[in-house]
C-alpha positions in Angstrom: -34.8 -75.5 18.1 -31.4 -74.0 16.5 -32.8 -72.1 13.2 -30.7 -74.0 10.9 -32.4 -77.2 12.4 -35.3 -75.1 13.5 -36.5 -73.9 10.2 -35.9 -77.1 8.5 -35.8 -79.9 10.6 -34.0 -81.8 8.3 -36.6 -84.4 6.9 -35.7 -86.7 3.7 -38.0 -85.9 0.7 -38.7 -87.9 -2.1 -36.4 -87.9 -4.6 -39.1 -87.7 -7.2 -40.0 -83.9 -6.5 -39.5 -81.9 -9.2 -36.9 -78.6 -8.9 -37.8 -75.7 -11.1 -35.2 -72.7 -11.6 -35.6 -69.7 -11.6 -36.8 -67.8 -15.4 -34.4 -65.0 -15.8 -30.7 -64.6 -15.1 -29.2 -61.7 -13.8 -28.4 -60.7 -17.5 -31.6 -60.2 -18.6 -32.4 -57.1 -19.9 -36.0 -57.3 -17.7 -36.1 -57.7 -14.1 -37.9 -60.7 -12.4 -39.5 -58.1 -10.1 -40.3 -56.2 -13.3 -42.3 -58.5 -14.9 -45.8 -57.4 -16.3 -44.6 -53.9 -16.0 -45.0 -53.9 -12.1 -41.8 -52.1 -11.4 -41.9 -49.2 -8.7 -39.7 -46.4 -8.9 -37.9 -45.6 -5.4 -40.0 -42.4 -5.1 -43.1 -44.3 -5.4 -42.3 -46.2 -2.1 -44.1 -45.5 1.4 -41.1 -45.4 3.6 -42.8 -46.2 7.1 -46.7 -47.3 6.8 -48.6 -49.7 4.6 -49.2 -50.3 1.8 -45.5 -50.5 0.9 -46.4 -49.3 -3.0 -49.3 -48.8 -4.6 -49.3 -50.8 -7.4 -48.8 -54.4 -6.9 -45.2 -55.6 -7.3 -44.1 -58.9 -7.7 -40.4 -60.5 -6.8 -39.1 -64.0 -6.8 -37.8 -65.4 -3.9 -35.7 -69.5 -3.2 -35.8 -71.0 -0.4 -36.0 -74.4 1.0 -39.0 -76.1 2.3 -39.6 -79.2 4.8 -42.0 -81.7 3.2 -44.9 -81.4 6.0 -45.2 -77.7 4.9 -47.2 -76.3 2.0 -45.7 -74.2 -0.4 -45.3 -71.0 0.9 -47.8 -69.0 -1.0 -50.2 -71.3 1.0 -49.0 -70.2 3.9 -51.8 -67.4 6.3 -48.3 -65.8 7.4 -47.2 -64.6 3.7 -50.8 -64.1 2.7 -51.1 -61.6 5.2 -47.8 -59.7 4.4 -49.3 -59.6 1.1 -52.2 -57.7 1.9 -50.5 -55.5 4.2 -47.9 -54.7 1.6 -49.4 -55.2 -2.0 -46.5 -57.1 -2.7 -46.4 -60.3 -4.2 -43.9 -62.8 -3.5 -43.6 -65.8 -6.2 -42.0 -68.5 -4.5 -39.4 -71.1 -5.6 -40.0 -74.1 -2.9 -36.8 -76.6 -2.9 -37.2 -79.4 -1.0 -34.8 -79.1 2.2 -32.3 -82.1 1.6 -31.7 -81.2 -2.0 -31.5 -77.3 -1.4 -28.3 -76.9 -0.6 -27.0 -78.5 -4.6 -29.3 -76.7 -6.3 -28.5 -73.6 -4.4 -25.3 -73.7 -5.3 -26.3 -74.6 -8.9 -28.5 -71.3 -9.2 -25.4 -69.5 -8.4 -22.8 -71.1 -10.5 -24.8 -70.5 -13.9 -26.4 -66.8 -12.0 -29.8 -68.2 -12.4 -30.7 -65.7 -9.5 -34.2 -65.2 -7.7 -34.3 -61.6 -6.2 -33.8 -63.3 -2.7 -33.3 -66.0 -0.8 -35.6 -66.5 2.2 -34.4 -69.0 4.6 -30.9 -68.8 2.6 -28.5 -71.0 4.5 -25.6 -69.2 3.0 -22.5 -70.3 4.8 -20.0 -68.0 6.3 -17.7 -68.9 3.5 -20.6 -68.3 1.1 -21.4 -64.6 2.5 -18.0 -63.6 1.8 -17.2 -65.4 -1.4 -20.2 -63.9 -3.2 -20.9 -61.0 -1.1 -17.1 -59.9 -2.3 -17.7 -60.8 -5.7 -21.2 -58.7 -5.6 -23.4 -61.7 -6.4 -25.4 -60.7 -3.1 -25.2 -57.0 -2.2 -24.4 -55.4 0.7 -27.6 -54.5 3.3 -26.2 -51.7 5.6 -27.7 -48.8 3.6 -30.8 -50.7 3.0 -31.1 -51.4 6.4 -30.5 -47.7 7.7 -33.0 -46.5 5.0 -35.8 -48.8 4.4 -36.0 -50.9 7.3 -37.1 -49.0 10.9 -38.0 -52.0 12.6 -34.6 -53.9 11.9 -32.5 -50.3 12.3 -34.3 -49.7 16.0 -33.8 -53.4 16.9 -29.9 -52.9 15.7 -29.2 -49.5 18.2 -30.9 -51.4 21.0 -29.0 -54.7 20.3 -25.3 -53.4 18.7 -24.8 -57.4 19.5 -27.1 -58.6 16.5 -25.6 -56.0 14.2 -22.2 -57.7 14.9 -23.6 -60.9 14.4 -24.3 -60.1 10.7 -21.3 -58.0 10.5 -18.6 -59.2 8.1 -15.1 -58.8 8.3 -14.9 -56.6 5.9 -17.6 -54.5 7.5 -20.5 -54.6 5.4 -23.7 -56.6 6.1 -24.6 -59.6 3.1 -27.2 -60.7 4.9 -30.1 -60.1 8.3 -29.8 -62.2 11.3 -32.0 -64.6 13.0 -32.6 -64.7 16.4 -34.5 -66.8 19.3 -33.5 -66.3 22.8 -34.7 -69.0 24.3 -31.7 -70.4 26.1 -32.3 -73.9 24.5 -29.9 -74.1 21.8 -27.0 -75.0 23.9 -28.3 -78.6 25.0 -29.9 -80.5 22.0 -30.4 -83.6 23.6 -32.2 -85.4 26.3 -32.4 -89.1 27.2 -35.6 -91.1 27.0 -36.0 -94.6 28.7 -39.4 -96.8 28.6 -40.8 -96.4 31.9 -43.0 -99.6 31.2 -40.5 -102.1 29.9 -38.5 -101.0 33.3 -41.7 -101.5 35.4 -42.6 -104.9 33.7 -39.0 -105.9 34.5 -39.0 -104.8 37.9 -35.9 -102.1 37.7 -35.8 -98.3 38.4 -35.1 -95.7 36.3 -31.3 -96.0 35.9 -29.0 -93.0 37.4 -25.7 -94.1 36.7 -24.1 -95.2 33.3 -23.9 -99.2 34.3 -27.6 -98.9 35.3 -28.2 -98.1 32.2 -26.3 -100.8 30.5 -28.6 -103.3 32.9 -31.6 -101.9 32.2 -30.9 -101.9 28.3 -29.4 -105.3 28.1 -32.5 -106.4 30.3 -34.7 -104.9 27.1 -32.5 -107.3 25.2 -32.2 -110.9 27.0 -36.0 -110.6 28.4 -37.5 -109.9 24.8 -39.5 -107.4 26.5 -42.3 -106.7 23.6 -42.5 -110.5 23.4 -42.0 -109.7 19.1 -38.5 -110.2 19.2 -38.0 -106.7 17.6 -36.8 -104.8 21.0 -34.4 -102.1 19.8 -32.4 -101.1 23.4 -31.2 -97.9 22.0 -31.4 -95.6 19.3 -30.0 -92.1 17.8 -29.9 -89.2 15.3 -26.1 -90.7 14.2 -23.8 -87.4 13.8 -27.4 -85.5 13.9 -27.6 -82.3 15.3 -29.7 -83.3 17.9 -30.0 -86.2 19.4 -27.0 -87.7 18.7 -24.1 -89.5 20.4 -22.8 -86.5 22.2 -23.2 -86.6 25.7 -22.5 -90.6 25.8 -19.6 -90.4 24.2 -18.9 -87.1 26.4 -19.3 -89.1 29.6 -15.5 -90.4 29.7 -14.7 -86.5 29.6 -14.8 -85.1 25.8 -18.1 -83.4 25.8 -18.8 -83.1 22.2 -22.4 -82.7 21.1 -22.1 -79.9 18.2 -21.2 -82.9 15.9 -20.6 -80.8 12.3 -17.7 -78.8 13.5 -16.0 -80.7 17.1 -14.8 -78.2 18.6 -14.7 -77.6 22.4 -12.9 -75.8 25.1 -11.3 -76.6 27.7 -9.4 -74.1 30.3 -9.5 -71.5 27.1 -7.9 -73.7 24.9 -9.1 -75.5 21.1 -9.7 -79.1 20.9 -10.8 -81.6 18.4 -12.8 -83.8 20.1 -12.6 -86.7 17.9 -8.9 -86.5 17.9 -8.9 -86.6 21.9 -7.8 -90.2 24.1 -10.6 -89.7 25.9 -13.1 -90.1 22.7 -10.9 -93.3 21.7 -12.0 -94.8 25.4 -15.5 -93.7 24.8 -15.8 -95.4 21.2 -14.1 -98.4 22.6 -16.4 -98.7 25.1 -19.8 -98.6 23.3 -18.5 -100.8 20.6 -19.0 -103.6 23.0 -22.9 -102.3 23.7 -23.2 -102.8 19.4 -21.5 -106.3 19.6 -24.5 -107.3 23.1 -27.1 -106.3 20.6 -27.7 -103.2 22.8 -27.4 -100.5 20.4 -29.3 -100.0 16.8 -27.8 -102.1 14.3 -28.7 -99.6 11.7 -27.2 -96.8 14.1 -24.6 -95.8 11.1 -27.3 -94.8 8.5 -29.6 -93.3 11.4 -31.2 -90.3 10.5 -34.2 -88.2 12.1 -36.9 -90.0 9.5 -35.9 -93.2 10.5 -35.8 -93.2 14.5 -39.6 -91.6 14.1 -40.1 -94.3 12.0 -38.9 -96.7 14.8 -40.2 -94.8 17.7 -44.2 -95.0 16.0 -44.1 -99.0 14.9 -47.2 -100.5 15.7 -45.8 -102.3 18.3 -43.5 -100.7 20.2 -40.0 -101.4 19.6 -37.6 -98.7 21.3 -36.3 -99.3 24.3 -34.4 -95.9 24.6 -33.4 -93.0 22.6 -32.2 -89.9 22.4 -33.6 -86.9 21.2 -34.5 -83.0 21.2 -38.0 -84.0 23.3 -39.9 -87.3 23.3 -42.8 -86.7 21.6 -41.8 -86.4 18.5 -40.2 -90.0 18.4 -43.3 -91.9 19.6 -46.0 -89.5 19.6 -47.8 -87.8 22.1 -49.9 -91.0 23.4 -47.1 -93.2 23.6 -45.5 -91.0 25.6 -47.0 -92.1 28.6 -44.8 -95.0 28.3 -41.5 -93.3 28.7 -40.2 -90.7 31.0 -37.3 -88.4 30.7 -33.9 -89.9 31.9 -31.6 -87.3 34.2 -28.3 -87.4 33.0 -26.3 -90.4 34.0 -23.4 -90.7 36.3 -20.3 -91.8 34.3 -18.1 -94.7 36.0 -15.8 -92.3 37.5 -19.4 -91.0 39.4 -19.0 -87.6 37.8 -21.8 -86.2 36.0 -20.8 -84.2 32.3 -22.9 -82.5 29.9 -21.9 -80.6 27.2 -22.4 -77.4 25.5 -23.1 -77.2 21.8 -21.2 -74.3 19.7 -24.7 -73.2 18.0 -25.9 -69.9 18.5 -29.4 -68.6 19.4 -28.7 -66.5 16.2 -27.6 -66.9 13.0 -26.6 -64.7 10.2 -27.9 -66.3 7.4 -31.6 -65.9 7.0 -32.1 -63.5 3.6 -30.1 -62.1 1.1 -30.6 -60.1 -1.7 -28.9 -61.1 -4.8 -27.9 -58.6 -7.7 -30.8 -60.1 -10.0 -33.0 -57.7 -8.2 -34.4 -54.3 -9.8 -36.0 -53.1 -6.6 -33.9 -54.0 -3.3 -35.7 -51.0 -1.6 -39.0 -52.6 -1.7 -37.4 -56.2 -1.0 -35.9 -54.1 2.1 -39.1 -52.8 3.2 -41.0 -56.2 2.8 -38.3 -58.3 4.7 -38.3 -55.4 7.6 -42.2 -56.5 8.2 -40.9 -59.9 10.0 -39.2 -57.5 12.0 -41.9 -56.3 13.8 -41.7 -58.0 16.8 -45.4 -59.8 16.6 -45.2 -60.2 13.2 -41.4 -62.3 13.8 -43.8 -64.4 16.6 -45.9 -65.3 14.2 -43.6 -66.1 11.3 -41.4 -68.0 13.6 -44.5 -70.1 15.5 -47.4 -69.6 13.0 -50.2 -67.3 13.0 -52.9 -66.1 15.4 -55.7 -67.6 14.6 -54.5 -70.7 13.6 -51.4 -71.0 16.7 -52.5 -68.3 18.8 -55.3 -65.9 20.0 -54.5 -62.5 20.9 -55.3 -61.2 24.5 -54.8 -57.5 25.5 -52.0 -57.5 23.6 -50.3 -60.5 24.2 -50.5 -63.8 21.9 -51.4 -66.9 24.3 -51.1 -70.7 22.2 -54.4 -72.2 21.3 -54.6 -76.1 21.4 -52.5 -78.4 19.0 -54.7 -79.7 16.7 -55.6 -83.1 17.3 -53.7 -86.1 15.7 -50.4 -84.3 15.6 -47.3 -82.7 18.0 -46.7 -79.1 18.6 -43.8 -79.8 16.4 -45.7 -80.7 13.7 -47.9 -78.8 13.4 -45.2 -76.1 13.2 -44.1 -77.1 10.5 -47.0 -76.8 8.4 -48.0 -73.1 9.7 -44.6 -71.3 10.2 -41.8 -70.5 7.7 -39.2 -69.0 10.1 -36.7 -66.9 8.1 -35.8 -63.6 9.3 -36.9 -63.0 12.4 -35.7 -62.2 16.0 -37.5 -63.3 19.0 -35.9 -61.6 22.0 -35.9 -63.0 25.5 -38.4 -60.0 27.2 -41.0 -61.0 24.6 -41.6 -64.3 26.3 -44.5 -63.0 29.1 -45.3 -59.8 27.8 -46.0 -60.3 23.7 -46.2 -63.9 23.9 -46.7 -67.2 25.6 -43.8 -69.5 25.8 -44.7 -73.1 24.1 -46.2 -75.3 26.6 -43.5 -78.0 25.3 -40.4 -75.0 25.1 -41.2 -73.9 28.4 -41.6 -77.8 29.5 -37.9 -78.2 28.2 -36.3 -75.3 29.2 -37.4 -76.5 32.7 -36.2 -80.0 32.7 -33.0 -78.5 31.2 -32.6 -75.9 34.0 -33.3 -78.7 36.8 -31.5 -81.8 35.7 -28.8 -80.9 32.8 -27.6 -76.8 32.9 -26.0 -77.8 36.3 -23.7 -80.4 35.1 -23.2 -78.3 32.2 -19.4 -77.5 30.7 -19.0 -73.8 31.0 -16.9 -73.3 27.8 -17.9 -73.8 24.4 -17.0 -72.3 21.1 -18.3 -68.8 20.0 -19.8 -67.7 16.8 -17.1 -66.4 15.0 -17.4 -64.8 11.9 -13.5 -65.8 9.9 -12.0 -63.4 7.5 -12.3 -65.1 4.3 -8.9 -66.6 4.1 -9.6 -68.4 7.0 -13.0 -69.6 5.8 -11.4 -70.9 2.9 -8.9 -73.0 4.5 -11.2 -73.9 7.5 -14.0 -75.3 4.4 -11.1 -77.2 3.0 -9.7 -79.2 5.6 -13.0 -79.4 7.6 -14.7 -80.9 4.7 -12.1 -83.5 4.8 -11.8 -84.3 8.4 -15.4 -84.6 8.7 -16.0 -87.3 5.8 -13.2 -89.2 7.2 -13.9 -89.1 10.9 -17.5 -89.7 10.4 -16.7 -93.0 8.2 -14.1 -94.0 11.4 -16.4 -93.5 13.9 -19.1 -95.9 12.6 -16.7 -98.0 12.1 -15.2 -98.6 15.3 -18.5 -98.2 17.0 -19.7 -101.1 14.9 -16.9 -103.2 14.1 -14.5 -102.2 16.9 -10.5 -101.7 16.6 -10.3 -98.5 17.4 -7.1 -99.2 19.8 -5.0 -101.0 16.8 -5.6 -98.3 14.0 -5.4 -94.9 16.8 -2.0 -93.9 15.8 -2.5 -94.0 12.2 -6.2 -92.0 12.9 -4.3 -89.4 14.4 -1.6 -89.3 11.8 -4.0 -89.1 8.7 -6.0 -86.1 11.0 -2.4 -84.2 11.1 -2.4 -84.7 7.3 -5.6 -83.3 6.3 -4.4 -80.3 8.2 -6.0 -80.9 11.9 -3.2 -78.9 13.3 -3.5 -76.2 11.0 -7.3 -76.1 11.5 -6.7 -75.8 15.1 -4.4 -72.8 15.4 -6.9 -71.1 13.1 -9.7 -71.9 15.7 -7.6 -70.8 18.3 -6.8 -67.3 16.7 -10.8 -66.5 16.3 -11.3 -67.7 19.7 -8.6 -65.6 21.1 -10.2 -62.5 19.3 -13.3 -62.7 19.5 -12.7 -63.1 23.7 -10.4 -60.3 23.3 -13.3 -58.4 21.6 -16.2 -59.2 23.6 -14.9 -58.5 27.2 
């Protein structure tokens, strides 16, 4: 899954866990990866084996972490660096929905770690305190204390852009997972046994599926009067409203920015006639009963929630892959749904904008007294078997290594592959390339699953274009984080409530006119200017 999903697959915590800052400021006179008199000097640092220093040194590291997962000194993966190493890292868990806030509060009063693992720094944050030296610059690091990431940079120039700034210095190491995966986050699910019970087929065309749903509906198919037709990650990054809204020809599934292309050219999807049809259209689904009445505050908790009731409830859904809405056993009950045929009888998918990569997986903030060895332990996940089992978990607990190559052991029984993940793998830096699948590692049985069903029954229906991952100068960031902010709130609160309550039609011209005010327009030309480069720049 897409890192910034993938690594935290954006489960709600209780709001009762406790967040604990970070000791020592950058001001204090004592490092926090010089406490106890562990401090290294640079000489003292093995530049290319292990152990990394002799005496043990300790640094302080943020980063978020899912619920299901342990804390991270738990974790076989960073007890194994350890040992390899002899450096200790003390880790500041923040529970994923909250990390972002207290993120940003760490750095507003410079109540700085040495790192951040995992870091989520947006591209407006890399610049903003990469510029102002809050997080330093990487290149020299990278050339002189990191061999795995530096040989992995001259074979792929195309990651060191990726992590390349405008202003040409590196704030921060990439992530990678080429997989090909990314670009379709979501597939539709029908219940194979309500349709069997009610004699109908699998539906192939949009107005089969409104039959078979409202079927679900009139025939009280569970026979508890709880039958949910259809449900969704609302405005999720995955398993959201995309496609079906994208089926009367505005394709939009990356649902935090909206941008798609068309014939080389920016749109707003949201601000498109075709998206005012669409929302029309399914408002008259909500008002059969056919789609989740609670579809505005739907999140990825919740429809697990509903697909895992004790009787089962969903009729459809939509999501990254079944199992992980009803389980592996109920399963059996549903069965993947090609995409549909829209009423014109043309088939269109879309293309999300996220990348395979991302630039935003560890930084190095100017709290810390010893970058080199932070340098040298980060370039560890580098190693290309080391990244596999960072990214997947460990061998031994995911895999088992066979002449050279990890193969996946057996899910542990009573959970999904997904899981499961969760609780072994951190992610963070890492880059899994696409010629290590076969030769240093097994594909996931349910990845390679996937990518399959993908490459049969959605990548040919697929919209060629999408947006590229375009890294703004920071005068464009800074307008594109104002107005986006904006237009998302508002077109967010508008779309639930003309999918729920309708009148879409009566209140489109004044939509459109409060998007032009926020600065929609503006927005636009900026995305058109860093499309237009980075095409010019990369052909």
């Amino acid at each position: 899954m897409k890192r910034r999903y993938a690594s935290s697959l954006l489960l709600l915590v209780s709001a009762s866990l406790v967040f604990t800052a970070c000791n020592k400021s950058s001001n204090d006179s004592e490092s926090t990866s010089s406490k106890d008199g562990n401090a290294a000097a640079v000489n003292d640092i093995n530049l290319t084996g292990y152990p990394i220093v002799k005496d043990k040194v300790t640094l302080k590291f943020v980063s978020p972490k899912n619920p299901l997962a342990p804390s991270f000194e738990e974790m076989t993966i960073f007890k194994n660096l350890e040992a390899q190493s002899n450096v200790r890292i003390e880790w500041n868990n923040i529970a994923s929905d909250g990390y972002q806030e207290k993120k940003n509060l760490l750095l507003a009063t410079n109540d700085l770690p040495d790192a951040f693992y995992n870091a989520q720094f947006s591209d407006y944050d890399l610049i903003k305190y990469g510029s102002e030296g809050t997080i330093i610059p990487l290149e020299d690091l990278i050339d002189k204390y990191m061999p795995n990431l530096k040989k992995l940079f001259e074979a792929r120039p195309d990651l060191k852009a990726v992590v390349t700034a405008p202003d040409g210095h590196i704030y921060s190491l990439p992530y990678a997972e080429e997989m090909n995966l990314i670009g379709m986050p979501n597939q539709m699910f029908i219940n194979k046994t309500w349709l069997d019970q009610l004699g109908l087929a699998v539906p192939t065309t949009l107005e089969e599926y409104h039959a078979a749903l409202k079927a679900f509906k009139d025939n009280n198919v569970n026979g508890k009067g709880t039958v949910i037709p259809l449900s969704w990650w609302f405005q999720g990054w995955c398993g959201n409203e995309g496609d079906l809204l994208g089926m009367f020809g505005a394709p939009d599934v990356t649902t935090d920015d909206h941008r798609i292309v068309k014939d080389g050219k920016v749109h707003y999807s949201l601000a498109l006639p075709e998206y005012k049809e669409a929302i029309a259209y399914y408002h008259k689904w909500y008002e059969e009963g056919l789609i989740d009445p609670e579809i505005a505050s739907m999140d990825a908790e919740k429809l697990k929630a509903k697909g895992k009731t004790a009787d089962m409830t969903l009729g459809s859904f939509i999501w990254w892959e079944g199992p992980e809405i009803v389980g592996e056993e109920r399963m059996k009950d549903y069965v993947l749904m090609p995409p549909l045929k829209n009423n014109k009888g043309e088939i269109v998918i879309g293309k999300t904008n996220y990348s395979e990569y991302s630039r935003d997986s560890f930084v190095i903030t100017k709290a810390n007294k010893q970058p080199e060895i932070t340098a040298r332990w980060v370039d560890q996940l580098y190693d290309p078997k080391t990244a596999i089992q960072a990214h997947w978990g460990p061998i031994g607990e995911v895999y088992k290594e066979e002449n050279g190559k990890l193969v996946n052991l057996p899910v542990p029984a009573g959970t999904t592959a997904g899981e499961y993940r969760i609780k072994v793998a951190p992610g963070g830096p890492t880059v899994i390339t696409k010629d290590a699948f076969g030769t240093l590692v097994d594909m996931e049985p349910r990845a390679k699953q996937r990518l399959d069903e993908l490459e049969q029954y959605y990548f040919p229906h697929q919209v060629k274009e999408n947006y590229p991952f375009v890294f703004f100068s920071a005068e464009d960031l800074d307008k594109i984080n104002q107005i986006e902010t904006q237009l998302k709130e508002y077109t967010k609160q508008m779309k639930a409530k003309w999918l729920m309550s309708g009148g879409v039609e009566e209140e489109w011209d004044g939509y459109l006119k409060k998007l032009d005010q926020i600065g929609l327009q503006e927005l636009l030309e900026i995305y058109q200017k860093g499309y237009d480069e980075f095409k010019k720049n990369n052909t």
